[in-house]
C-alpha positions as CSV (number, residue, x, y, z in Angstrom):
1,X,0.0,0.0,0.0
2,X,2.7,2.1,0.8
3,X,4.6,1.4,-2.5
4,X,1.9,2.4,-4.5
5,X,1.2,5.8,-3.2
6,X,4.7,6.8,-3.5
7,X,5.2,5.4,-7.0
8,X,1.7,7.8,-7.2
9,X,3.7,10.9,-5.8
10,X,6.4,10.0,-8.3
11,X,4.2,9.7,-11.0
12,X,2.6,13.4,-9.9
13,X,5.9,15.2,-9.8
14,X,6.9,17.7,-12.4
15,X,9.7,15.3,-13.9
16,X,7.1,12.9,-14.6
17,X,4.5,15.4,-15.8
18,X,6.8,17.1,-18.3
19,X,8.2,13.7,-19.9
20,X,4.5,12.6,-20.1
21,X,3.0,16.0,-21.7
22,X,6.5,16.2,-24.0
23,X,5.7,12.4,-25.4
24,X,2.0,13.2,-26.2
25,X,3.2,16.5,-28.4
26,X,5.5,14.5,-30.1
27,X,3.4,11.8,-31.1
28,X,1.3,14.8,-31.9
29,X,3.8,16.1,-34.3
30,X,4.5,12.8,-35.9
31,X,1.1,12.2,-37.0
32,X,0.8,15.7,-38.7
33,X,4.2,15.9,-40.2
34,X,4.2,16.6,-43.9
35,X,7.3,14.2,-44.5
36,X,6.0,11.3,-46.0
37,X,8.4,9.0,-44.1
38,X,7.3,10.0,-40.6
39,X,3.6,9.6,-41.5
40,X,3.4,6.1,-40.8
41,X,6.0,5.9,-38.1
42,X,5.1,4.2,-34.9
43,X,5.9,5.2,-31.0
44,X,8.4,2.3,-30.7
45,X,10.7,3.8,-33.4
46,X,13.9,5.0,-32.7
47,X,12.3,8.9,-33.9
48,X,10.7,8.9,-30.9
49,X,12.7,12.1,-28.8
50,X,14.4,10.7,-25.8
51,X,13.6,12.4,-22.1
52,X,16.2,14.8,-22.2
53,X,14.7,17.3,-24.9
54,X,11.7,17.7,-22.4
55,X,14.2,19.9,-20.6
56,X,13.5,22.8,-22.4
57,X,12.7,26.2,-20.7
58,X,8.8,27.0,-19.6
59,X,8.2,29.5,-22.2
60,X,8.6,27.3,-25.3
61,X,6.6,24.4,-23.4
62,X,3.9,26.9,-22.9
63,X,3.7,27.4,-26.5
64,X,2.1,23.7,-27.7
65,X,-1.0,24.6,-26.2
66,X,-0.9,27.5,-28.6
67,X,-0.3,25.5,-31.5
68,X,-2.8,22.3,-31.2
69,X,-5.3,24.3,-32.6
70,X,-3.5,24.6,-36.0
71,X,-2.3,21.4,-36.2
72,X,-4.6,19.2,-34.5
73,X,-5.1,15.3,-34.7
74,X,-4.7,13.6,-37.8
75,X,-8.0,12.9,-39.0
76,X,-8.5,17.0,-39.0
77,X,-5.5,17.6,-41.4
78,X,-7.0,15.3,-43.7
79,X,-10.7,17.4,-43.6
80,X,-8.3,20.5,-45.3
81,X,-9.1,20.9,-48.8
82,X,-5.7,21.8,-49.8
83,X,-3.2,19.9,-47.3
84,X,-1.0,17.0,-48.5
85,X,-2.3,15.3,-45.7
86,X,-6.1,15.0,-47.0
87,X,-4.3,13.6,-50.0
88,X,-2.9,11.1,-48.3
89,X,-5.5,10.5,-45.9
90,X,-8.0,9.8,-49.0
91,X,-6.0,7.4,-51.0
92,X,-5.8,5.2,-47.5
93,X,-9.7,5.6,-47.8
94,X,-9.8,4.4,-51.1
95,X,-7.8,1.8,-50.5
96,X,-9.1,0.1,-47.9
97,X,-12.8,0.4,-49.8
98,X,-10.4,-1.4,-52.4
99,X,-10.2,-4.2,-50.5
100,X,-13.5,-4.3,-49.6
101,X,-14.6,-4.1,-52.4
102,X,-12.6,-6.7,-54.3
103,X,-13.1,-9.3,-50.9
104,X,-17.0,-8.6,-51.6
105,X,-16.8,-9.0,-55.1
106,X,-14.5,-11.9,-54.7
107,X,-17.1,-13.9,-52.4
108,X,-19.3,-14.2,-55.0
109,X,-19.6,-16.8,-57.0
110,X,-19.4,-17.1,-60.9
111,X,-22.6,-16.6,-62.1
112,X,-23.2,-13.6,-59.8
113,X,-20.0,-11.7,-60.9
114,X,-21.2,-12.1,-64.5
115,X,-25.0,-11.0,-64.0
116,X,-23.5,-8.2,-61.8
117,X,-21.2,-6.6,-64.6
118,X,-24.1,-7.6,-67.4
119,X,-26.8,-5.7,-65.3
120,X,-24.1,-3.2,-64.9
121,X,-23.4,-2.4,-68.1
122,X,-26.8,-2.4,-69.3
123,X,-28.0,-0.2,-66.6
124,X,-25.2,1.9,-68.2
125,X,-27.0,1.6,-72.0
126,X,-30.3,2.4,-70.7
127,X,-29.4,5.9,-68.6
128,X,-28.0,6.8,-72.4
129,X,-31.5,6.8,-73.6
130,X,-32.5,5.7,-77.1
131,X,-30.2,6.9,-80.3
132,X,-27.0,5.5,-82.0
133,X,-25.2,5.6,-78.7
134,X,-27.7,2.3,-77.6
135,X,-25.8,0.1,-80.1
136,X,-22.4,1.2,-79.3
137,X,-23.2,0.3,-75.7
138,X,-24.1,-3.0,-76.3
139,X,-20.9,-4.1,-77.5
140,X,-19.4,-5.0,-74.3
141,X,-22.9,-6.6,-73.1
142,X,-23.0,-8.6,-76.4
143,X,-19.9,-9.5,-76.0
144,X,-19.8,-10.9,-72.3
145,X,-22.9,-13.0,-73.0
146,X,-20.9,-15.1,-75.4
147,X,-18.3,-15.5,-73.0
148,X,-20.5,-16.6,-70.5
149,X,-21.8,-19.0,-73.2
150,X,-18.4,-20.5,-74.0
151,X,-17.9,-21.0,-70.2
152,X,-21.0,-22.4,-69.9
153,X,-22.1,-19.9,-67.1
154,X,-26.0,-19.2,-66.8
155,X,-27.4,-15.4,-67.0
156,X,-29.9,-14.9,-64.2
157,X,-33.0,-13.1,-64.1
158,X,-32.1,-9.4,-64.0
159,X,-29.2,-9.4,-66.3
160,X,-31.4,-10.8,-69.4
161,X,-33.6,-8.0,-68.5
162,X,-32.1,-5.3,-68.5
163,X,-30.0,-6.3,-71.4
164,X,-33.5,-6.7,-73.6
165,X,-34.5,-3.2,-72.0
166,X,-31.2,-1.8,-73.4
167,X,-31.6,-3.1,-76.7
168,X,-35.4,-2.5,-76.9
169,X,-33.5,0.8,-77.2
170,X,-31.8,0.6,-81.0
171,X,-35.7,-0.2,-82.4
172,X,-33.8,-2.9,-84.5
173,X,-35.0,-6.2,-85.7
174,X,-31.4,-7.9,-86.0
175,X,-29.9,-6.6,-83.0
176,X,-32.8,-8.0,-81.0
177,X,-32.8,-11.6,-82.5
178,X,-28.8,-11.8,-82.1
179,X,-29.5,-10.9,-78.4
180,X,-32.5,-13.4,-78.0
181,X,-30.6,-16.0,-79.6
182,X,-27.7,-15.8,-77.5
183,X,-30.4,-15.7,-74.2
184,X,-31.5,-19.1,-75.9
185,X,-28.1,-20.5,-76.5
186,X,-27.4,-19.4,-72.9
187,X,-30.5,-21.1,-71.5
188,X,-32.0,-17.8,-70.1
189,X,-35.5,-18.2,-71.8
190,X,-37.0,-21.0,-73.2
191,X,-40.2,-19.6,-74.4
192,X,-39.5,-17.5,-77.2
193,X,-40.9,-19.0,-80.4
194,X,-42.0,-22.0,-79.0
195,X,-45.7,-22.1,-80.4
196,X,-44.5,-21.4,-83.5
197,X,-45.6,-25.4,-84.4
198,X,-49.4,-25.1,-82.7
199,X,-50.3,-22.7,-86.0
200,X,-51.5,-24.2,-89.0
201,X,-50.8,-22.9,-92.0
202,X,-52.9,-20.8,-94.6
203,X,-55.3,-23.2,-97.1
204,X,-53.4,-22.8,-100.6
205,X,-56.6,-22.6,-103.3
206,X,-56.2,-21.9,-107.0
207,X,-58.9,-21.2,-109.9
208,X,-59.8,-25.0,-109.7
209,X,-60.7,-25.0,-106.2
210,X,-59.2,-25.2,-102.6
211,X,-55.7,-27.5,-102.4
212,X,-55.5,-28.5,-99.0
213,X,-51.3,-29.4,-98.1
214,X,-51.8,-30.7,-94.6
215,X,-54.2,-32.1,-92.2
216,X,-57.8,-33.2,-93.5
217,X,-59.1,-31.5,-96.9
218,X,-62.9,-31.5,-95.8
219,X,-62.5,-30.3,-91.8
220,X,-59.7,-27.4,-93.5
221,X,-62.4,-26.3,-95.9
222,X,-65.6,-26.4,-93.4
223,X,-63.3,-24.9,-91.1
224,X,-62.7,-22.2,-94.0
225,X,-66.1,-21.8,-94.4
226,X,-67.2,-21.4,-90.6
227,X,-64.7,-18.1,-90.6
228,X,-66.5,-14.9,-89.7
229,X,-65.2,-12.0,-91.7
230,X,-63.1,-9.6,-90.6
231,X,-64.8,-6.6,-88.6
232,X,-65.1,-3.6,-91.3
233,X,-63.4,-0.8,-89.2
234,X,-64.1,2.8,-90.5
235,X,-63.3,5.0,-87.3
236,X,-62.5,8.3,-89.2
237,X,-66.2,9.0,-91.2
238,X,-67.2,7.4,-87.6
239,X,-65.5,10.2,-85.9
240,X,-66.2,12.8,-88.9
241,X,-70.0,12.4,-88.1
242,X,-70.1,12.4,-84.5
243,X,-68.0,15.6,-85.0
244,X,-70.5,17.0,-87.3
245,X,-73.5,15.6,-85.5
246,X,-72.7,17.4,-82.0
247,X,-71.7,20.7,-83.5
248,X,-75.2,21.2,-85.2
249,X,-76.7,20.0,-81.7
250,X,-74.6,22.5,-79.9
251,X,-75.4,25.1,-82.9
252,X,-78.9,24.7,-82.1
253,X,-78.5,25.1,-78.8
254,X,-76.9,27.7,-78.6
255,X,-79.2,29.8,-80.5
256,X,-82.2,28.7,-78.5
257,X,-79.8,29.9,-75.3
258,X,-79.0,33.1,-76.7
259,X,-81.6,33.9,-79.4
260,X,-82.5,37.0,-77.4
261,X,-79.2,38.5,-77.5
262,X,-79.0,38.6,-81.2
263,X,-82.6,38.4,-82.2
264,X,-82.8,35.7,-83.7
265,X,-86.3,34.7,-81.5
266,X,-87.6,33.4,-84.9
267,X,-85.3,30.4,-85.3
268,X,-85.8,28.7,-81.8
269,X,-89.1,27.3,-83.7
270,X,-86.9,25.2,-85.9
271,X,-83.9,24.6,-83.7
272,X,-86.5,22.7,-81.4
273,X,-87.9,21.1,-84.2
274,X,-84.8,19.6,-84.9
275,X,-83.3,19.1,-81.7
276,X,-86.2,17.0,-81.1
277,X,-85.8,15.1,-83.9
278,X,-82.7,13.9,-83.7
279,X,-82.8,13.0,-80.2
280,X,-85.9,11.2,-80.7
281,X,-84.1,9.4,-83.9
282,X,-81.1,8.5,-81.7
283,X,-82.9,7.0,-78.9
284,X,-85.2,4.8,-81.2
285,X,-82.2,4.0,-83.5
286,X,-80.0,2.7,-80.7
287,X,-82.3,1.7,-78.3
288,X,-85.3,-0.3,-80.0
289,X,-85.2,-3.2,-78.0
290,X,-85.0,-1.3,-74.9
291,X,-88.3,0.8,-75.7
292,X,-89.7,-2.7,-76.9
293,X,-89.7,-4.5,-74.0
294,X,-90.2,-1.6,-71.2
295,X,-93.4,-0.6,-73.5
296,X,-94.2,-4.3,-73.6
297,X,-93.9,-4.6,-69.9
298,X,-95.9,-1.8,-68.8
299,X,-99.0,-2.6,-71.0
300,X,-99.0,-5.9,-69.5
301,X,-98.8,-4.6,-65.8
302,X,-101.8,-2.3,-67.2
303,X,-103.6,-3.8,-69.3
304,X,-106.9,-3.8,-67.9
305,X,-106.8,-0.2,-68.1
306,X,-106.5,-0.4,-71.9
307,X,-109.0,-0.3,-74.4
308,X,-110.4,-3.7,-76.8
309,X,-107.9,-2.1,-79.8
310,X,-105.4,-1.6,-78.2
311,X,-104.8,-4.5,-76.7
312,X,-104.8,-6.4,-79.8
313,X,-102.2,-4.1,-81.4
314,X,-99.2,-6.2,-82.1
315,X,-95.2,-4.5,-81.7
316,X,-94.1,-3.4,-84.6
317,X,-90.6,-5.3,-85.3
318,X,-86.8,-3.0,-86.4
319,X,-87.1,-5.0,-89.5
320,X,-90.7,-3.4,-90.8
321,X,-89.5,0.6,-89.3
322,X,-89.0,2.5,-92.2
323,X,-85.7,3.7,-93.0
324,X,-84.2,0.9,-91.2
325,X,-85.0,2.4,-88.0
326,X,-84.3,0.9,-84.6
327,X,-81.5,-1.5,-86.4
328,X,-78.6,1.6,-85.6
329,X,-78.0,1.9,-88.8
330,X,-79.1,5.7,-89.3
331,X,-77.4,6.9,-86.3
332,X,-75.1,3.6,-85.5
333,X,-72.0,5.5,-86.9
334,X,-72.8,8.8,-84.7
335,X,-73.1,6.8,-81.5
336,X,-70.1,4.9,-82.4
337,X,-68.1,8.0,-83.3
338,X,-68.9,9.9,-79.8
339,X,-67.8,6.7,-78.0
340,X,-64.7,6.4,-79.5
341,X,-64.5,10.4,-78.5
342,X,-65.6,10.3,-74.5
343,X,-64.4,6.5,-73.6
344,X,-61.1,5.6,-72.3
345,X,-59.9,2.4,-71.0
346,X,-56.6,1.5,-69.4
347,X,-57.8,-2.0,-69.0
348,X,-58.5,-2.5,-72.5
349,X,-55.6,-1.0,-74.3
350,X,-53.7,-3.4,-71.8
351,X,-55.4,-6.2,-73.0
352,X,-54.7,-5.5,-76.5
353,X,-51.3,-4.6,-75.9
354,X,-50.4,-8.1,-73.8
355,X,-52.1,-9.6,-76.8
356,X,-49.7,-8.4,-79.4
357,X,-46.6,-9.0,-77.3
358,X,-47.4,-12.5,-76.4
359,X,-48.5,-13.1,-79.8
360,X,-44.9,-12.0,-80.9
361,X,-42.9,-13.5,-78.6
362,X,-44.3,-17.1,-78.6
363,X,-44.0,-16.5,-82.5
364,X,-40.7,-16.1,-82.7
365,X,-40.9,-12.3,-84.3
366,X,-38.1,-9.9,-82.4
367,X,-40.7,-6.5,-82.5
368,X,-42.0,-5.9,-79.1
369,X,-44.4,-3.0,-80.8
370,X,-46.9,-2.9,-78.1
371,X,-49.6,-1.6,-81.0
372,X,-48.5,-3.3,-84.0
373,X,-49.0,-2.1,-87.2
374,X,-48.5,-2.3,-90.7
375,X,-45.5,-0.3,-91.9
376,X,-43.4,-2.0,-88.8
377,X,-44.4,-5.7,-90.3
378,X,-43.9,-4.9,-93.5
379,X,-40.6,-3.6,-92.8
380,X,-40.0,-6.9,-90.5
381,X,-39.8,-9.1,-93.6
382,X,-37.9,-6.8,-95.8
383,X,-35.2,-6.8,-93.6
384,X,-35.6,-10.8,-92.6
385,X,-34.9,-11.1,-96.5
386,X,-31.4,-9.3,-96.9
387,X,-28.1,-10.6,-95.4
388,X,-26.1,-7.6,-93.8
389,X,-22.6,-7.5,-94.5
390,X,-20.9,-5.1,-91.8
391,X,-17.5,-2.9,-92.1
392,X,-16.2,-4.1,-88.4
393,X,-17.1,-6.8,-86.6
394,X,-18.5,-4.8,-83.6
395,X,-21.3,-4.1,-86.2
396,X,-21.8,-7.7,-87.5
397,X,-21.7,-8.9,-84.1
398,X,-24.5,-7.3,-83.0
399,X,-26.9,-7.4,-86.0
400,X,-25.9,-11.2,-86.5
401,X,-28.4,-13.2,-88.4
402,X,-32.1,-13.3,-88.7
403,X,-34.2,-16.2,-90.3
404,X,-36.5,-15.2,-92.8
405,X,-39.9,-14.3,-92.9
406,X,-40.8,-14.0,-96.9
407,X,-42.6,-17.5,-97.0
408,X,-46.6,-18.8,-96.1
409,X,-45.6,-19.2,-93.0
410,X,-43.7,-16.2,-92.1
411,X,-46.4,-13.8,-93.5
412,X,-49.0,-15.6,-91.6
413,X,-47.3,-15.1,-88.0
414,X,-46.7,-11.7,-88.7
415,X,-50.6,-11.5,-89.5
416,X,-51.5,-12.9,-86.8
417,X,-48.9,-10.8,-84.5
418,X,-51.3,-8.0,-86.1
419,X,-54.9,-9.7,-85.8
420,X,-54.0,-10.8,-81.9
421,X,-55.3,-7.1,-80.6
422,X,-58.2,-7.6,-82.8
423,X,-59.0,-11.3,-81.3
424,X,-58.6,-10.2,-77.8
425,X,-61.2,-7.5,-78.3
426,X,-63.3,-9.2,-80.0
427,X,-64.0,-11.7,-77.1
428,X,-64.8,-9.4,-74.9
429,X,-66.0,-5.9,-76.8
430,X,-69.0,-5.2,-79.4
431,X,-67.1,-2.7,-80.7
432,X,-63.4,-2.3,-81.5
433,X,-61.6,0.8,-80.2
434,X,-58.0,-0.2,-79.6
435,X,-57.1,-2.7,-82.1
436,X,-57.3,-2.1,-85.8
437,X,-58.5,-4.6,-88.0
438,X,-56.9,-3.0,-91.3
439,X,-53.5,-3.2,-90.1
440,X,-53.3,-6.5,-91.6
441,X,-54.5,-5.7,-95.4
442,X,-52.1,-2.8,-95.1
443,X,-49.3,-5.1,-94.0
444,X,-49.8,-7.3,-97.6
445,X,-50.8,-4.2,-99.4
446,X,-47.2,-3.4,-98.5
447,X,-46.0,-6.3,-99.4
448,X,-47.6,-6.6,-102.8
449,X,-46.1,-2.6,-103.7
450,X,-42.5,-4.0,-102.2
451,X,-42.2,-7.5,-104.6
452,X,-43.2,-5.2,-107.8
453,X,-40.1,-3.4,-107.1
454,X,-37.8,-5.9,-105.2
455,X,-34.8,-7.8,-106.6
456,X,-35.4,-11.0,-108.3
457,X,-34.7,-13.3,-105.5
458,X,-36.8,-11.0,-103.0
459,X,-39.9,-10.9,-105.9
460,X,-40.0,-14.5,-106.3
461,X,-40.0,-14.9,-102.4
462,X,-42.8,-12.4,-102.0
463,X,-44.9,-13.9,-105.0
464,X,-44.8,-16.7,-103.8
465,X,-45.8,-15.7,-100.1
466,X,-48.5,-13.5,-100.9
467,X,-51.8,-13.9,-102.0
468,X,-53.0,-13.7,-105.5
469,X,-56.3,-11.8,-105.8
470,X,-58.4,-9.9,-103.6
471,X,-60.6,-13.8,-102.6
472,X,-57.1,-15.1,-101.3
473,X,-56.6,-11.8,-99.5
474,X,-59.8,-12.5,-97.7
475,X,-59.2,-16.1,-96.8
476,X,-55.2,-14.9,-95.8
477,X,-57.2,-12.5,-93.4
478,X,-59.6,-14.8,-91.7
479,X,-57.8,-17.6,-91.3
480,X,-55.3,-15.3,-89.3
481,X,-57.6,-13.9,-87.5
482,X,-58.6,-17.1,-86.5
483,X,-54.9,-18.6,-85.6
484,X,-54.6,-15.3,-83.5
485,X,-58.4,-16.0,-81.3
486,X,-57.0,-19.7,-81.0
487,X,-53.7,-19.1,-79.8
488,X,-55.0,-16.4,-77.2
489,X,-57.8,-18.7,-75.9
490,X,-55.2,-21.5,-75.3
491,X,-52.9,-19.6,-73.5
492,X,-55.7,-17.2,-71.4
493,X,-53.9,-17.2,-68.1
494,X,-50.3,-15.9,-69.8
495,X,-52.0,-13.1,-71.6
496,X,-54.2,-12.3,-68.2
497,X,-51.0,-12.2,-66.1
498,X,-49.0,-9.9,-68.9
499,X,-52.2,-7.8,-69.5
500,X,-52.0,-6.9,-65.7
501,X,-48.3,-6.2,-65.3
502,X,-49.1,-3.5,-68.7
503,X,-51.8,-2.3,-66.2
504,X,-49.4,-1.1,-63.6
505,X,-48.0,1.2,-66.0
506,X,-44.5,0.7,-64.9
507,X,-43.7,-2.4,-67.0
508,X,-40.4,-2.4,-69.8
509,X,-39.9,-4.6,-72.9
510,X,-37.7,-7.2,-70.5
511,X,-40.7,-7.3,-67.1
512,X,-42.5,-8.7,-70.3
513,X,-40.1,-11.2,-71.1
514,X,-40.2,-12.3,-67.4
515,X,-43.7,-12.9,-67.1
516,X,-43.7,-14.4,-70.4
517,X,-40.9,-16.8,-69.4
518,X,-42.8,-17.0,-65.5
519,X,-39.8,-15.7,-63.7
């Protein structure tokens, strides 16, 4: 007990405190020195001042207090925007996130590191945006995916994605079915083209007759014969006359609204007259059956209270009205014309949109056009047709090959890739308002003009593709239209579950592919 208080009174002497306070403002010094040799000295170095230079007198002791503030610790030199010290003090900082980095990195496995830089670089691509940049980008994606092939190494998931995303980007047929054929190759997805065997091919007929090439001559021409025609589809006169039809309305009103301001008292007579008229017109036009059986309905709930004629007055049918009244055929084009004006739905441009991608995808067509039309299809199996010879082999790499689509069966999957909006609304709607039926006459109108002018390899590939006359046309267009209702119907649930990811609003070319491939 008595040892340790007087190695305490040593301890508190001034020797003691001066060594103690002259150690600490050396190892102060040390730390903040700019010499790059005494920045990573320790305290059991031979630099270390001995005792002895702690003898100094009290006036330059009494000046480290003063001098703390400027120099301060170590980890404050390196907040200065202009000392060496920060300088150094970052590129330990680096360095050690470095190693981090690389230890993190190098914990991963294979497959991971390779979906990481993929997803990487196309996250890169995409933040570009659309434009010639997209392709230059996809170089070093392109690129890795074959070496990940040759090493036999799987793509996950969200590299796939994003690189589809990034080269939905370039809008180019090739580029997309090098990159879809190298997902394949890859074992990524597994669905793309595979119902392209399910669709049966077009009936070839001539002037003689129908010349059935496959399955059962009679159940291929009843099955011919049982086609409905395709829907006529004439939205702009429908459109043009509901236009027309609500300004004279509103004309009419407005004069009976303001006829007193401008004196023109005299014309309300014939503005009601009119206004009357057609309302009366449009209701009866549209609404027959509707008046039919309410009228019908009450004069049986009354019909005591009727007289002996009238009760044996019979209902006049839409068939005997004159003028075709009551069958919509007056005013049908109006009514259709102000729907297609006021109505709006989400949910059924979704629908048709799901539709068309499926309808590609399972195809085999590399267009993800979520409204497809006819320009984009004809231009599909112009460029099917030509063999691209590239200047560099960045260029050739990613364009690559495409099969083509000038035959039957080409031209009839890009038909029904057109005619799948039109099937999907015409299970559900009356009326079609977000699919266009005469996308796919356009598409072989298209075709037709191209083969007059084409090469002779691509003419006798188009003649031979395309239809003949304006009969062929028509079966060409019903039979797709009834390859596209069939291979919606079979597959319901896929289109449902794609339909409502398109719903969310938030869905890219390559969430598609997932819930197409049920990832």
């Amino acid at each position: 007990m008595l040892k340790s208080e007087n190695e305490r009174a040593d301890r508190s002497s001034p020797r003691h405190v001066v060594a103690r306070l002259t150690t600490i403002i050396a190892g102060s010094i040390l730390l903040c020195s700019p010499h790059p040799a005494l920045a990573f000295v320790g305290p059991s170095t031979s630099t270390v001042p001995s005792l002895s230079s702690s003898k100094a007198d009290g006036r330059q002791r009494c000046r480290h207090p003063r001098r703390r503030p400027r120099q301060q610790s170590s980890s404050l030199c390196q907040q200065r925007p202009n000392s060496s010290a920060m300088e150094r003090g970052e590129m330990i900082l680096a360095s050690d996130s470095d190693r981090l980095l690389n230890a993190a990195f190098s914990s991963l496995s294979d497959g991971d590191k390779y979906e990481t830089v993929l997803a990487g670089l196309c996250a890169k691509v995409i933040d570009g945006g659309p434009g010639g940049n997209a392709k230059e980008g996809l170089v070093d994606p392109m690129r890795l995916m074959e070496e990940m092939n040759s090493g036999g190494i799987s793509a996950g998931p969200r590299g796939v994605i994003g690189l589809i995303d990034a080269t939905a980007l370039t809008s180019d047929a090739r580029i997309m079915a090098n990159v879809l054929s190298l997902a394949i190759k890859n074992g990524a997805i597994a669905r793309y083209g595979s119902l392209q065997g399910s669709i049966n091919p077009i009936p070839q007929t001539n002037s003689a007759g129908p010349a059935f090439s496959f399955g059962n001559a009679n159940d291929q021409e009843q099955r011919l014969e049982s086609l409905p025609a395709v829907p006529d589809d004439d939205r702009a006169a429908e459109v043009y006359q509901a236009l027309l039809f609500s300004g004279v309305l509103a004309s009419c009103i407005f004069v009976n609204v303001f006829s007193g301001l401008f004196g023109l008292e005299d014309l309300t007579v014939w503005t009601n007259l009119f206004l009357g008229v057609a309302i009366t017109t449009v209701v009866v036009d549209n609404f027959f059956d509707v008046i039919v059986m309410g009228g019908s309905a009450v004069a049986k709930m009354n019909e005591d209270k009727f007289p002996d004629k009238a009760k044996n007055m019979n209902v006049p049918k839409k068939e005997d009205m004159p003028l075709g009244l009551g069958t919509g055929s007056i005013t049908g084009a109006v009514m259709r014309g102000l729907n297609r004006l006021l109505s709006e739905n989400t949910e059924r441009d979704c629908e048709c949109e799901a539709a068309a991608v499926f309808a590609a995808y399972s195809l085999g067509l590399p267009c993800f056009a979520f409204q497809p039309n006819a320009l984009e299809g004809a231009a599909l199996v112009i460029e099917s047709m030509g063999e691209y010879s590239g200047d560099n082999d960045d260029e050739f790499n990613l364009k690559g090959r495409m099969d083509t689509l000038a035959s039957d069966v080409g031209v009839l999957k890009v038909m029904i890739w057109l005619m799948a909006p039109v099937a999907m609304e015409l299970r559900k709607y009356p009326q079609l308002m977000s699919s266009e039926p005469r996308e796919a006459m356009g598409f072989l109108e298209r075709l037709v003009n191209k083969s007059k002018t084409a090469e002779q390899f691509a003419r006798s590939a188009l003649e031979g593709a395309l239809p003949e006359d304006d009969e062929q046309m028509d079966v060409y267009l019903r039979w797709a239209l009834a390859e596209a209702d069939a291979l919606l119907r079979n597959n319901d649930k896929t289109v449902f579950n794609l339909s409502e990811a398109l719903a969310g609003g938030a869905a890219t070319v390559g969430d598609c592919v997932a819930v197409l491939e049920d990832w």
